[in-house]
Steps between C-alpha positions, in 0.01 A plus 500: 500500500268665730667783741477263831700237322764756361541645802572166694743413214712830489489443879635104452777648310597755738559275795714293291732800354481608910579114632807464231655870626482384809667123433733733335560800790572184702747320259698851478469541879664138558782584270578848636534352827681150392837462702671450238444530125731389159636854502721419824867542547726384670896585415684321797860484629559810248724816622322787539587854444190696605576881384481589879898576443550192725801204398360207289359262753571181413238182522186686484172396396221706371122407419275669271152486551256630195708855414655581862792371699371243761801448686850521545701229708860381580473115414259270304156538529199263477242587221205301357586317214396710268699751495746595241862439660802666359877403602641802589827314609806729387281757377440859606102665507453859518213716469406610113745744348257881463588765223355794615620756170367299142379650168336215387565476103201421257286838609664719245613555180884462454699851512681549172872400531429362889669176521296413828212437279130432674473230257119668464223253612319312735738182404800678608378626817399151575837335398650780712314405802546104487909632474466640864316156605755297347807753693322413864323829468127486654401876492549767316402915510477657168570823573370663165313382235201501253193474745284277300789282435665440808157517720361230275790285539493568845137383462562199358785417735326519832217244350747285388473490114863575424836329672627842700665646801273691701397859264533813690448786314487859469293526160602870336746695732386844608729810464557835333414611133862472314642285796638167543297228386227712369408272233215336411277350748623755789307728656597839479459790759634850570276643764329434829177459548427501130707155471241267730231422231791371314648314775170339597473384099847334581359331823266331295793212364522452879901540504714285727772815536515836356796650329584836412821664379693771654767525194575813344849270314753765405780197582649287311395527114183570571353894499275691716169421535194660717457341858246448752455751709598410856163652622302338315678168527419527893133512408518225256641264756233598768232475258592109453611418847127653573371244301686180647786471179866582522752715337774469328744806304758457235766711636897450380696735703486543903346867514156327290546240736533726842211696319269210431587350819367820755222535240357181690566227193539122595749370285755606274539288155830613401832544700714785480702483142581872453806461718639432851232511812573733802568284873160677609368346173545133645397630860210618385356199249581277858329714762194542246545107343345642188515210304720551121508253181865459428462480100843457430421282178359740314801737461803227511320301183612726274848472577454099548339448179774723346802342626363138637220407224577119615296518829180432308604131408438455895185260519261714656567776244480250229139383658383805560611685132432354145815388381491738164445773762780448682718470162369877402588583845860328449547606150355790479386697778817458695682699196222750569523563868922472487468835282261676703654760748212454763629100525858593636322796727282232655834253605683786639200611729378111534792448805341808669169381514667197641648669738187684597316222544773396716498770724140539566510091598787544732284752686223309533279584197290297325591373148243308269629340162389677200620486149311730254497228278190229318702123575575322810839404450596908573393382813803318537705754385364730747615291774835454373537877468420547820703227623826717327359780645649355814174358690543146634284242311249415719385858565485538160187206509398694772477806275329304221261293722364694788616843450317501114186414723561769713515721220151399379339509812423168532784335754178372695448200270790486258909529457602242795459162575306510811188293609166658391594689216466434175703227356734651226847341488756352326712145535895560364752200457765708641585804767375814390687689857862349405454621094212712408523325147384191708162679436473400155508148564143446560335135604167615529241826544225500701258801424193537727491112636546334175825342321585701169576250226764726355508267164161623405538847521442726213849599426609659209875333506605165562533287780820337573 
């Protein structure tokens, strides 16, 4: 072929790649901007609980267009045809349940003699995380983890290739040599500047939150350990606020928490445990609305599993757990924990953390569910301990809904039902503000604009 001809050719055959991207810009165009597309919603005549802390408003109807929340109006509404409808008559929506305290198992190797096992693996992690789906629970913030793990799965969540609440994530925590949580995968630091080329290496997993500990133990059954120096602490937190991330600090007892609080942190992930909080305590988390993860769960399942083994033949335990790992945990780890000293320590100072929370809620502080925990049904139990704790149902959804998104900084788009934000809720068959067990009793979750199909999850138990 002579060069004339081969040139008009290869020219031929770049109009026609350039004419069928364009057909195709236009095709995409048209759909971006059709009213109305399969992935509509409408749930009508449903009662709505919105996480705003208002009373269930009864006869509601909410539309959800692509992944946000187009509308929200007393009464039917007319919609094309279309549209997915969903009878919301005697049902209850509220927004999608947030953990903001996991440990997502699978990213480790199983301590010797822990009964919480990681169940090592990618498979477990991913069973783990269709268990918070199935519970109503559409994000999550691991608040600790093995970087490449959790990061990846993280990955693989936000471009959709695994069934998943929304992954926030801290990757490896950063503290002090000898300190809390300085296990593998954290970052550890003991002097300022000569800690920022090791921060920046951290940056580089792009973390959601940061955590660091301020935990020198020395309570309970547990023996001194090095801690965090307050100073440096204070230029840990501005060194990540600099850079557009927040802060969080594992702190158990209210002079950490005072401490971490005037060191400029945003968020505590651990109430006060070590015993009763001061008046000023509770004055102060309300004027500053520093917002805390309750993580009551963690603690109380010792004593639970000890003394009431039978609350994993619940359904979403028995979903979310494979059933010969909830007969060790019957059989044989609740022998274990009911002879450990550290199990009856943790239900004697359980009620105090209760009443903690408590406290700092009454004066206007700002509570966000947490459980320290890998399966969404601790969710659950969260709320009900709270709920004992002596706050009133509904704020408790409050606490788990909009208050978690608070937490993670991201009440802008998520944690209430409200038009324009993202559309992350879940349908119950019964009212979750008259009995926070009502919360279990799940119709249907909506994650990001789209129906779950809760039958196809990747569980590791059984679906009943």
């Amino acid at each position: 072929m002579c060069e004339s001809k081969q040139t008009k050719t290869m020219w031929v055959m770049k109009m026609k790649r350039f004419q069928r991207g364009a057909v195709l810009s236009i095709v995409m165009a048209m759909l971006a901007f059709s009213p109305a597309t399969a992935r509509d919603i409408l749930i009508e005549n449903v009662t709505l609980i919105d996480g705003l802390g208002r009373a269930p408003t009864e006869g509601i109807s909410v539309l959800i267009a692509d992944d946000r929340i187009d509308s929200i109006t007393a009464g039917l509404v007319e919609v094309p045809s279309d549209v997915h409808r969903i009878d919301g008559s005697g049902k209850y929506l509220i927004p999608g349940l947030i953990d903001t305290h996991i440990h997502l198992r699978g990213g480790r190797k199983p301590s010797k003699g822990d009964p919480r096992k990681w169940r090592n693996g990618r498979k477990a992690g991913v069973s783990a995380l269709a268990s918070y789906v199935y519970s109503g629970v559409t994000s999550i913030y691991d608040a600790g983890n093995v970087p490449t793990y959790i990061m990846k799965l993280r990955a693989d969540e936000r471009s959709g290739k695994i069934s998943s609440p929304r992954i926030f994530a801290t990757g490896g925590i950063v503290t002090y040599p000898g300190s809390h949580g300085g296990g593998p995968g954290a970052t550890l630091v003991d002097d300022w500047p000569e800690a920022i080329p090791a921060l920046e290496a951290h940056l580089e997993n792009e973390p959601d939150l940061v955590k660091f500990t301020l935990e020198e133990r020395g309570w309970g059954a547990r023996p001194l350990i090095p801690m965090l120096p307050i100073d440096l602490l204070q230029h840990l937190i501005e060194f990540y606020n600099d850079k557009g991330v927040r802060t969080t600090v594992h702190t158990s007892s209210e002079l950490r928490a005072r401490q971490a609080i005037f060191a400029g942190v945003d968020t505590l992930a651990h109430p006060v445990i070590q015993g009763p909080i001061s008046e000023g305590f509770a004055k102060l988390m309300g004027v500053k609305k520093i917002p805390m993860s309750s993580t009551l769960t963690i603690g109380e399942n010792y004593s639970r599993l000890a003394e009431h083994p039978e609350y994993l033949d619940q359904p979403l335990y028995r979903a979310a757990l494979a059933a010969e790992e909830i007969e060790e945990l019957k059989n044989k780890t609740s022998k274990e924990f009911n002879q450990r000293s550290w199990t009856w320590w943790m239900k004697i100072m359980t009620p105090i953390a209760q009443e903690n929370l408590r406290q700092i809620y009454a004066a206007g502080g700002v509570l966000a569910l947490g459980t320290d925990q890998s399966s969404g049904p601790a969710v659950h139990r969260e709320m009900e301990l709270l709920v004992d704790a002596g706050i009133a149902p509904l704020d408790v959804i409050t606490i788990a809904t909009r208050n978690g998104a608070i937490f993670l900084g991201i009440e802008n788009t998520l944690g209430t039902i409200e038009a324009g934000k993202l559309a992350d809720m879940v349908l119950l068959n019964a009212d979750p503000s008259a009995d926070i067990n009502n919360a279990k009793l799940i119709h249907t979750v909506i994650k990001n604009g789209e129906i779950i199909d809760r039958s196809k999850l990747p569980l590791a138990g059984a679906i009943e």
